[in-house]
DSSP file (Angstrom, degrees, kcal/mol; ACC not computed):
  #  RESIDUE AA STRUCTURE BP1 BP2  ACC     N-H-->O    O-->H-N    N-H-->O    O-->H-N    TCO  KAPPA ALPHA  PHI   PSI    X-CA   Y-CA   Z-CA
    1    1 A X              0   0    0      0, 0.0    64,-0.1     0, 0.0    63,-0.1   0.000 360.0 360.0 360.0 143.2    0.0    0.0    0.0
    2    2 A X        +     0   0    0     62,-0.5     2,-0.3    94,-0.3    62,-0.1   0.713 360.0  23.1 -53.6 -33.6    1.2    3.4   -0.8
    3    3 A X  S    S-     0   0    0     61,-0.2    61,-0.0     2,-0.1    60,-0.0  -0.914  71.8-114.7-135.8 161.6    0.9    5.2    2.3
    4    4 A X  S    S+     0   0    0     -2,-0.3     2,-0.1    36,-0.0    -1,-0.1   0.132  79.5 101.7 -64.0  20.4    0.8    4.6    6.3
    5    5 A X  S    S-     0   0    0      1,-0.3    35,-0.2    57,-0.2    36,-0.1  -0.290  79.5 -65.5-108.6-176.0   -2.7    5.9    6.8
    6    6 A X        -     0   0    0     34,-0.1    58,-3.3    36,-0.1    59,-0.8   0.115  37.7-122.9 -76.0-156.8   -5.7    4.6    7.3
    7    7 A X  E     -ab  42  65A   0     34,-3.2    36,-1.4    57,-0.2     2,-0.7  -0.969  34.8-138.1-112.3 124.6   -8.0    2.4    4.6
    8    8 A X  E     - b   0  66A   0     57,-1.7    59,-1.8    -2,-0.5     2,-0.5  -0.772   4.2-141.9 -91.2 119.1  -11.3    4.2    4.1
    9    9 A X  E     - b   0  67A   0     -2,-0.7     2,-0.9    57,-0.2    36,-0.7  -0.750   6.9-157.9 -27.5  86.6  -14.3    2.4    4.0
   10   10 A X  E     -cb  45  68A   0     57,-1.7    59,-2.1    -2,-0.5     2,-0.3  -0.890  16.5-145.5-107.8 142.2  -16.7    3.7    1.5
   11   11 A X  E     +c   46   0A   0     34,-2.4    36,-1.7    -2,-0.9    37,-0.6  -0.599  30.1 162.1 -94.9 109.0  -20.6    2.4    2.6
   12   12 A X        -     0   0    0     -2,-0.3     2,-0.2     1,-0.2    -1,-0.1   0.593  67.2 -13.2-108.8   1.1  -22.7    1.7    0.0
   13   13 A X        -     0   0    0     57,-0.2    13,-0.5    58,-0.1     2,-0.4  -0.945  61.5-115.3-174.2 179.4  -25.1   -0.2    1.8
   14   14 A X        -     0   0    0     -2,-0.2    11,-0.1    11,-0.1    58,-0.1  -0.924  40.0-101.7-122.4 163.5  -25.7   -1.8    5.0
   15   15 A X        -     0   0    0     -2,-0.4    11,-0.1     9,-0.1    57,-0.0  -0.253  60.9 -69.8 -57.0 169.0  -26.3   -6.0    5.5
   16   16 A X     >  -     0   0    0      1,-0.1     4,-1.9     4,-0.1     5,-0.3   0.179  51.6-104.4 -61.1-177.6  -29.9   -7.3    5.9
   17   17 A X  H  > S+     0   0    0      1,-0.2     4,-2.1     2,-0.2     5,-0.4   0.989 121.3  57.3 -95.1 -33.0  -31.2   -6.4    9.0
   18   18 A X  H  4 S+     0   0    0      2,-0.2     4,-0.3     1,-0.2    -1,-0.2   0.755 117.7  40.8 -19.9 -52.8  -30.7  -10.3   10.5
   19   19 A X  H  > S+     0   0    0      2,-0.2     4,-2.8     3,-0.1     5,-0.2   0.925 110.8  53.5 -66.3 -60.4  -27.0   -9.8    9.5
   20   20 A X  H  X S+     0   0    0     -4,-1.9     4,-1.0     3,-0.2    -2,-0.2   0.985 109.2  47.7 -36.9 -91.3  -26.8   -6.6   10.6
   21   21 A X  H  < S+     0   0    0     -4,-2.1    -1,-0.2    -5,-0.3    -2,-0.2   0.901 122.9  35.6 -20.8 -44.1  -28.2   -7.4   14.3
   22   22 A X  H  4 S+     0   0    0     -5,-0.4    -2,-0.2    -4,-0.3    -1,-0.2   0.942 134.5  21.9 -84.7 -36.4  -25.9  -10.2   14.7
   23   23 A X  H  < S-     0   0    0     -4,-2.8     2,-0.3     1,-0.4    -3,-0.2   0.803  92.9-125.2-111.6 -39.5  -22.8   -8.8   12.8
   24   24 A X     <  -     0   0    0     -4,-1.0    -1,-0.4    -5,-0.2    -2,-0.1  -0.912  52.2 -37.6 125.1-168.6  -22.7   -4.7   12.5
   25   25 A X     >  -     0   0    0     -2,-0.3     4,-1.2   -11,-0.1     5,-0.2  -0.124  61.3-109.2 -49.4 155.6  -22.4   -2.6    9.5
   26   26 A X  H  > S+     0   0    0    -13,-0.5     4,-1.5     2,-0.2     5,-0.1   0.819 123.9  58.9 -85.4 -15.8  -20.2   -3.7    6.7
   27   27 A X  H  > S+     0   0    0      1,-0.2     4,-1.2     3,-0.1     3,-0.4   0.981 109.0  46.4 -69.6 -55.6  -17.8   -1.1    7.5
   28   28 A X  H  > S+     0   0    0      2,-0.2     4,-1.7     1,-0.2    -2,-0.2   0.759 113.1  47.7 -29.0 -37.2  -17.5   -2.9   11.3
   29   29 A X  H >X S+     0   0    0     -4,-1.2     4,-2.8     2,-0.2     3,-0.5   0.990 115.7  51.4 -80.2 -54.1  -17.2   -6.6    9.9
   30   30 A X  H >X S+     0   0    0     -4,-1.5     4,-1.7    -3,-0.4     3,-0.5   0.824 109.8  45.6 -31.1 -67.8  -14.5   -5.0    7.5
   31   31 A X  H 3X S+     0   0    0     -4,-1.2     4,-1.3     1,-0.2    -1,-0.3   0.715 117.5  40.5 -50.9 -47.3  -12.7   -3.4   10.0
   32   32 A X  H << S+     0   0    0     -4,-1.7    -2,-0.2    -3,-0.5    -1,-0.2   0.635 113.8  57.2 -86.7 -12.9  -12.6   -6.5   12.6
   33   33 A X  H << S+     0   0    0     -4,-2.8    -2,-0.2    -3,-0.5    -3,-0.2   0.799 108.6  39.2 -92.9 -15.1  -11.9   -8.7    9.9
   34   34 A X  H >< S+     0   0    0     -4,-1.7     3,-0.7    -5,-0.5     2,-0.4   0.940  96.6 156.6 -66.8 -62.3   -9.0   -7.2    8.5
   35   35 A X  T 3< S-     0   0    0     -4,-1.3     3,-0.3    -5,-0.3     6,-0.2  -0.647  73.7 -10.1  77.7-126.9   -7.9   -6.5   12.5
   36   36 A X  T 3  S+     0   0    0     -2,-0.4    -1,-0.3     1,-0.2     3,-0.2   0.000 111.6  94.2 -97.6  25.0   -4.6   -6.1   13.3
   37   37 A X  S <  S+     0   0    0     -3,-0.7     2,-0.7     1,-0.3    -1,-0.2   0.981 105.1  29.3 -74.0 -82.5   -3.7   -7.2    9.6
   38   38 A X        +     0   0    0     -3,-0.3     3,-0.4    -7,-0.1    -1,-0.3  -0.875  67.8 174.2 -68.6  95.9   -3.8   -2.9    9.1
   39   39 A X        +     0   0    0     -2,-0.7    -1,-0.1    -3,-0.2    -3,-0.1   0.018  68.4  80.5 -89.9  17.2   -2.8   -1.5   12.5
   40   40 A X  S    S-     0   0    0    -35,-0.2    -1,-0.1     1,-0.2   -34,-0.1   0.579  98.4-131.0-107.0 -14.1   -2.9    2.3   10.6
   41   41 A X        -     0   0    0     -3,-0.4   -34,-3.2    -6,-0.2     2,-0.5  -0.069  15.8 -84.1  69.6 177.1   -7.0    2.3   11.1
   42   42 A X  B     -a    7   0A   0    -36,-0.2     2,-0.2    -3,-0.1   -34,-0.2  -0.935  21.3-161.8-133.4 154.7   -9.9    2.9    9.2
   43   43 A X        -     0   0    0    -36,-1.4     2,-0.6    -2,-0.5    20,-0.1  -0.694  13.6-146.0-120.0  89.1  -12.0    5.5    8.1
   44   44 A X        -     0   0    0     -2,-0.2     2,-0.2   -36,-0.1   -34,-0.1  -0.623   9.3-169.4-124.8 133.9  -15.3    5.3    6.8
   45   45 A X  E     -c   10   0A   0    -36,-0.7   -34,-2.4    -2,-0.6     2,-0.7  -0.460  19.3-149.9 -26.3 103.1  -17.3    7.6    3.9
   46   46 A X  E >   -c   11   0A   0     -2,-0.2     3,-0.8   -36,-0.2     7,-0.5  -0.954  24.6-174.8 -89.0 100.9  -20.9    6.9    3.8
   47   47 A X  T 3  S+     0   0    0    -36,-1.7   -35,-0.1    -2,-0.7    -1,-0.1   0.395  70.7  80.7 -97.6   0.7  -20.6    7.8   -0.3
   48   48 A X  T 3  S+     0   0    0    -37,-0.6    -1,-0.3    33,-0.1     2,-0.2   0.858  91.2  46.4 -85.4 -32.4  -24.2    7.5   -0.4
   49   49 A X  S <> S-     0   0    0     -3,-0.8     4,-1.8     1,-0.1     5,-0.1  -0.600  88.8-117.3 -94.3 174.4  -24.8   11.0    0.9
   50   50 A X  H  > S+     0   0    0      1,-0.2     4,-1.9    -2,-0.2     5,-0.4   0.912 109.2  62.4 -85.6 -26.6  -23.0   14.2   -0.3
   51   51 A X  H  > S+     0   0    0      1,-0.3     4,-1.9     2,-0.2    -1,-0.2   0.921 102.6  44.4 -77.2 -46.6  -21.5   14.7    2.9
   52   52 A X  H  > S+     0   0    0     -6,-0.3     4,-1.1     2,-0.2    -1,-0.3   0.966 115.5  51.1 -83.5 -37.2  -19.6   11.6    3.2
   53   53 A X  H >X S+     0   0    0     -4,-1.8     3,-2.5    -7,-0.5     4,-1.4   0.960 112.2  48.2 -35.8 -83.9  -18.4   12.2   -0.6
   54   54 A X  H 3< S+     0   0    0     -4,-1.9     4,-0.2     1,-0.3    -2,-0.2   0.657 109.6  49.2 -41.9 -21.7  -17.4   15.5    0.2
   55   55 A X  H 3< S+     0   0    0     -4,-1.9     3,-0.4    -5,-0.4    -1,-0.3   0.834 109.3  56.8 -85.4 -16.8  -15.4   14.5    3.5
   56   56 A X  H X< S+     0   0    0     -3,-2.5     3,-0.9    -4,-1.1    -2,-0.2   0.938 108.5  45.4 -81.3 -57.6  -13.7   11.9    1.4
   57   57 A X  T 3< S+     0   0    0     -4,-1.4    -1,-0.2     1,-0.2    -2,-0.1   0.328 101.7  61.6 -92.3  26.7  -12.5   14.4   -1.0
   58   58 A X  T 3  S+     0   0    0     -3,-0.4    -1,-0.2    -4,-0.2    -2,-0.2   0.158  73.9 128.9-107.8  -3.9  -11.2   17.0    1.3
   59   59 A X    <   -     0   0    0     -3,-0.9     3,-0.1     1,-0.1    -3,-0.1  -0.164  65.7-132.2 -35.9 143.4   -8.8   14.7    2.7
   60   60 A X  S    S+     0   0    0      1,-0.3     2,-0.3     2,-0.0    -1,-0.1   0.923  87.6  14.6 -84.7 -28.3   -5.8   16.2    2.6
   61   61 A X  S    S-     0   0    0     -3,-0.0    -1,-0.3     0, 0.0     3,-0.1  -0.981  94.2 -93.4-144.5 140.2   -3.9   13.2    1.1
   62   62 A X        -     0   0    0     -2,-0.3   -57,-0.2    -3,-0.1    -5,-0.0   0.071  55.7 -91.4 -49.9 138.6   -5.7    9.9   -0.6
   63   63 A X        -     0   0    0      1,-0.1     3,-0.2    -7,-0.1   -56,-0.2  -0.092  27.1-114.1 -34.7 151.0   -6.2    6.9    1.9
   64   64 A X  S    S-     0   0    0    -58,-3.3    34,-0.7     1,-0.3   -62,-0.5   0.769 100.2  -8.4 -84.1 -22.7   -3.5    4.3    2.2
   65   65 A X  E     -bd   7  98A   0    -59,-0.8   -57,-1.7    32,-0.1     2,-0.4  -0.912  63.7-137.8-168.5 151.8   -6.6    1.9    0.4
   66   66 A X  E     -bd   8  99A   0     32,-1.6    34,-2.3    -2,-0.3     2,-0.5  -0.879  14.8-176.0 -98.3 131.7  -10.2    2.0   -0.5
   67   67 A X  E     -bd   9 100A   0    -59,-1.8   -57,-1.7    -2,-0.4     2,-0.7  -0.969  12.0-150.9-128.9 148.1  -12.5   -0.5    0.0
   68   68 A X  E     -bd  10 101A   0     32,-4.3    34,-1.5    -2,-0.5    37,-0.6  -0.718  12.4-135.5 -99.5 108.2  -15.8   -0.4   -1.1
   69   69 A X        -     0   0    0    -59,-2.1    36,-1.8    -2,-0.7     2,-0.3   0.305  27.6 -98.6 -57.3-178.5  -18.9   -2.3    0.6
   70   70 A X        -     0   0    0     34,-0.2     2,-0.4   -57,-0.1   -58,-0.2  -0.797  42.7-170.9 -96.5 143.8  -21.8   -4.3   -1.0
   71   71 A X        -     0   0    0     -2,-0.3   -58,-0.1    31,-0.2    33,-0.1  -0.789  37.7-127.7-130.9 164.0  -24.7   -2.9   -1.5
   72   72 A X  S    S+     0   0    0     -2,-0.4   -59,-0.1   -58,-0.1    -1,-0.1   0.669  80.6 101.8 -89.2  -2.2  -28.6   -3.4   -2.6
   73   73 A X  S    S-     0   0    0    -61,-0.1     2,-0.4     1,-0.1    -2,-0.1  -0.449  75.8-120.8 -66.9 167.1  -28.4   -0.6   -5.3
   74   74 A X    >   -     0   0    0      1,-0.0     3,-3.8    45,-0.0     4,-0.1  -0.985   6.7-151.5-119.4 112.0  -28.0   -1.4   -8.7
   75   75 A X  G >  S+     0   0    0     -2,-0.4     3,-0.8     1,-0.3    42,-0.1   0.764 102.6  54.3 -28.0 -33.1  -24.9   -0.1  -10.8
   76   76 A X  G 3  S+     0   0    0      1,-0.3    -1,-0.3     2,-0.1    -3,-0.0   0.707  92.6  69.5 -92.3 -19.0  -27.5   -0.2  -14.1
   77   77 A X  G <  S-     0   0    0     -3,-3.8    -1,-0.3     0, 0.0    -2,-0.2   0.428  92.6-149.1 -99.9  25.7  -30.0    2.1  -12.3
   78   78 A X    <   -     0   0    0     -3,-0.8    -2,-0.1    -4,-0.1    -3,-0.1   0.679  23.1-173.5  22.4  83.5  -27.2    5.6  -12.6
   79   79 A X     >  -     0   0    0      1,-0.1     4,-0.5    -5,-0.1     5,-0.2  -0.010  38.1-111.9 -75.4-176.8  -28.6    6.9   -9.4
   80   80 A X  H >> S+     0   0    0      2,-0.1     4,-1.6     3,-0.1     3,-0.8   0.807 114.9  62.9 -87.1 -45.5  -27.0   10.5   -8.8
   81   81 A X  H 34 S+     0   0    0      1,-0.3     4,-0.4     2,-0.1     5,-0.2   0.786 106.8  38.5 -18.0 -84.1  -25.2    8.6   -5.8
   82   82 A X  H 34 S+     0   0    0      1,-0.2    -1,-0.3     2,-0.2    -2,-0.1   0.510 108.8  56.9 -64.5 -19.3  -23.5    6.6   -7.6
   83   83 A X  H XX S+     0   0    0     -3,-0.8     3,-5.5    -4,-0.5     4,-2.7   0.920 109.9  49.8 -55.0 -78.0  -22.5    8.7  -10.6
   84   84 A X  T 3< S+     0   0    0     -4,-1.6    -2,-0.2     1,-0.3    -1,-0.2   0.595 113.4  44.2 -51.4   1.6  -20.9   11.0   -8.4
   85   85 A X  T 34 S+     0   0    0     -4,-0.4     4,-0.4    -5,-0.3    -1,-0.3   0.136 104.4  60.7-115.1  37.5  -18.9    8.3   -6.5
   86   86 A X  T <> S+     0   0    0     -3,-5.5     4,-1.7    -5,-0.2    -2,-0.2   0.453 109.0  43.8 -93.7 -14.8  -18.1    6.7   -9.6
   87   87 A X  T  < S+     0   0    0     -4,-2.7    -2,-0.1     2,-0.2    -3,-0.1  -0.225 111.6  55.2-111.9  46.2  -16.2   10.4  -10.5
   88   88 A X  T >> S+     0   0    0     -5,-0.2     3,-1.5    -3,-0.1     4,-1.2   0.078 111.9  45.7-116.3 -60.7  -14.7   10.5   -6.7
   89   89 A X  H 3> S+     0   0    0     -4,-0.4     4,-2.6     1,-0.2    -2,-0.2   0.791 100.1  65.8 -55.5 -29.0  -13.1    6.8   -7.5
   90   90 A X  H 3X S+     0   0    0     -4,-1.7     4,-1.3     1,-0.3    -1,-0.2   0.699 103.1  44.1 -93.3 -26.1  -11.7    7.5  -10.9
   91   91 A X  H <> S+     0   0    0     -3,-1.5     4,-1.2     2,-0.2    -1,-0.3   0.877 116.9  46.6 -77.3 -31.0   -8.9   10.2   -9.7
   92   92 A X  H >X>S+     0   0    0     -4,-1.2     4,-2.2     1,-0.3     3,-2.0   0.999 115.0  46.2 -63.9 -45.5   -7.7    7.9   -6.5
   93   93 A X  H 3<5S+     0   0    0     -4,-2.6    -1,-0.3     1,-0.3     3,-0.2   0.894 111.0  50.3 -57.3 -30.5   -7.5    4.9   -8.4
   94   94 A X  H 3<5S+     0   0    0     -4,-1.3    -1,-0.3     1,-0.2    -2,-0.2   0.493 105.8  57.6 -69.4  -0.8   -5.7    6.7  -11.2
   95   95 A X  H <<5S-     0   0    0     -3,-2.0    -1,-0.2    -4,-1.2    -2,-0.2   0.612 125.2-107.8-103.9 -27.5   -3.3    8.0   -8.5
   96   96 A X  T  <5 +     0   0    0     -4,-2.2     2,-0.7     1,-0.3   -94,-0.3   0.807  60.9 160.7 103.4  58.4   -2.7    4.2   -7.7
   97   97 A X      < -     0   0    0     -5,-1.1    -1,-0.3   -96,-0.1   -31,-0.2  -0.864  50.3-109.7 -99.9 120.7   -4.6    4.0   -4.3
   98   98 A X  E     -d   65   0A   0     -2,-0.7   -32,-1.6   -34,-0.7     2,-0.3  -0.355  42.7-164.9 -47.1 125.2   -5.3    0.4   -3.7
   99   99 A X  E     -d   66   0A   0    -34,-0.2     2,-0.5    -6,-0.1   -32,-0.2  -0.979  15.2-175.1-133.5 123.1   -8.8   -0.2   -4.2
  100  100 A X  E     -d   67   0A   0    -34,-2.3   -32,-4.3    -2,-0.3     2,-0.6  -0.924   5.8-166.3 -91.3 112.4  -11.3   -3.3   -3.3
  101  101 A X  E     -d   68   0A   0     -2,-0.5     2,-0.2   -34,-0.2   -32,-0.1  -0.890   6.4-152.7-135.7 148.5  -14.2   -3.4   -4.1
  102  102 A X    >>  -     0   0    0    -34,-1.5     4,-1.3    -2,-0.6     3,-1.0  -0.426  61.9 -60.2 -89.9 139.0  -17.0   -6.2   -2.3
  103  103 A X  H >> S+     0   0    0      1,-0.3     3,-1.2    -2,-0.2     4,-1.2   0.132 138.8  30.5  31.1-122.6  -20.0   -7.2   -4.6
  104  104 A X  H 3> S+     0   0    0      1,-0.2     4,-1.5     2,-0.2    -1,-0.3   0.822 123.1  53.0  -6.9 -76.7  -21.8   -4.1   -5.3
  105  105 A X  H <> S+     0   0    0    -36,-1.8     4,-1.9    -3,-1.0    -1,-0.2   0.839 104.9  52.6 -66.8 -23.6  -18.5   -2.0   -5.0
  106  106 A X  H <X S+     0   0    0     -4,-1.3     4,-2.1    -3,-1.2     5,-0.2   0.986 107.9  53.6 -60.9 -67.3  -16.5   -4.2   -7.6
  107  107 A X  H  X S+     0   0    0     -4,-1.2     4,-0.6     2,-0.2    -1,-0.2   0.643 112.5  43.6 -23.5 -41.2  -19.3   -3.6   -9.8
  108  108 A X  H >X S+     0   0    0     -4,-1.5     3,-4.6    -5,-0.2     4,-2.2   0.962 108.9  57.9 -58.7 -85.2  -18.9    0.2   -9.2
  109  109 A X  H 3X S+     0   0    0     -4,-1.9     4,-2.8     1,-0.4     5,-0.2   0.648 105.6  47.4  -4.3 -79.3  -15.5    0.0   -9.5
  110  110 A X  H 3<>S+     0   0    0     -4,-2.1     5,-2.9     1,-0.2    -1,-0.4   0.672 113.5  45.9 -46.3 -37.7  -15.8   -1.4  -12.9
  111  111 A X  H X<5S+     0   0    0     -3,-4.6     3,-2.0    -4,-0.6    -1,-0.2   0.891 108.6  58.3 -69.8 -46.7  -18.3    1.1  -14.2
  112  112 A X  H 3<5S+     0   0    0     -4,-2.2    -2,-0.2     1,-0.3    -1,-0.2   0.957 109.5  43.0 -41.1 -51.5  -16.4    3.9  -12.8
  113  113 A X  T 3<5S-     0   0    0     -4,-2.8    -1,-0.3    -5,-0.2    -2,-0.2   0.391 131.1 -76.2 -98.9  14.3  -13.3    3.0  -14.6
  114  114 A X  T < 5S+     0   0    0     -3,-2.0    -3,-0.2    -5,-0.2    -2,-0.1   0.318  92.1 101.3 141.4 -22.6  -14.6    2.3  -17.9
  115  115 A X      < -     0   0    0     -5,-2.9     2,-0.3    -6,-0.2    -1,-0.2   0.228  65.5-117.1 -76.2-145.9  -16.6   -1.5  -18.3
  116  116 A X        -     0   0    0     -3,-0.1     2,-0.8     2,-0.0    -5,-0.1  -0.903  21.5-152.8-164.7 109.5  -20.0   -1.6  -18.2
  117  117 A X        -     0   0    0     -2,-0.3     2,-0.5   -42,-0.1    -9,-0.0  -0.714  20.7-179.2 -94.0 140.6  -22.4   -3.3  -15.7
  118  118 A X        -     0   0    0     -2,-0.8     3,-0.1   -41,-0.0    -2,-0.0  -0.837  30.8 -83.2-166.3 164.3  -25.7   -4.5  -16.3
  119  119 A X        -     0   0    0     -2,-0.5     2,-0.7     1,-0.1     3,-0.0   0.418  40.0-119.3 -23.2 138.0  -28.7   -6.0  -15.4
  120  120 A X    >   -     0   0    0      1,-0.2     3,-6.4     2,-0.0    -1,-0.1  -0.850  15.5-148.1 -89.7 114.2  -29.2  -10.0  -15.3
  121  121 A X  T 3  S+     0   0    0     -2,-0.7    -1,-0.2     1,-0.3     3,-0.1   0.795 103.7  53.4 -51.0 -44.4  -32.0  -10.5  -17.9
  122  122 A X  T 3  S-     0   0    0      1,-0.3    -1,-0.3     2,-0.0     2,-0.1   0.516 112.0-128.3 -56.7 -26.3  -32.5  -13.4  -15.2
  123  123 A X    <         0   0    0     -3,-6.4    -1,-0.3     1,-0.2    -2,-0.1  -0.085 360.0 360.0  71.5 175.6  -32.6  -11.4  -12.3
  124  124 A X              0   0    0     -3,-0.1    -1,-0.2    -2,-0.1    -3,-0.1   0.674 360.0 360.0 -81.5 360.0  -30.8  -11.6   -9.1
């Protein structure tokens, strides 16, 4: 990883609420399951409001890595969210910030930078 700092968490959703009750948030299961694997901490972006975009990109210097939760949105439906954190990811990654992204966020990930997601004709 590029830097000592922390890894920012950005929240694109939360688990079902079953999960949730037993387990936390996905940034919390993220956080304890990495552990002491990253002793630098974490920080986490709820990218789903503007306020947590906007705190993410007044950092003063990129996170040491992003990862990016799962979510129940859909990539295909261009929400505003998700436009505007697909054009927050596109500078960090180009800047060579390590990036992960979990279900949902890979799928971002992937739009952001250029593929193209879309709907299973099948359904989920």
């Amino acid at each position: 990883m590029s830097a000592a700092g922390p890894i920012a968490i950005l929240v694109t959703g939360e688990p079902v609420p079953d999960v949730r009750a037993r387990s936390g948030s996905f940034a919390a299961m993220i956080a304890r399951t990495v552990g002491d694997a990253w002793p630098h901490g974490f920080v986490s972006f709820d990218v789903r409001e503007a306020e947590g975009r906007d705190a993410l990109a007044r950092l003063p210097t990129p996170p040491a890595a992003l990862i990016i939760t799962g979510s129940a949105a859909h990539v295909p439906a261009r929400e505003p969210w998700i436009l505007a954190c697909e054009a927050l990811l596109r500078p960090l990654v180009a800047r060579g910030v390590p990036t992960l992204g979990l279900c949902f966020g890979h799928q971002l990930l992937a739009q952001a930078l250029g593929g193209e997601v879309a709907a299973n004709p099948a359904g989920r």
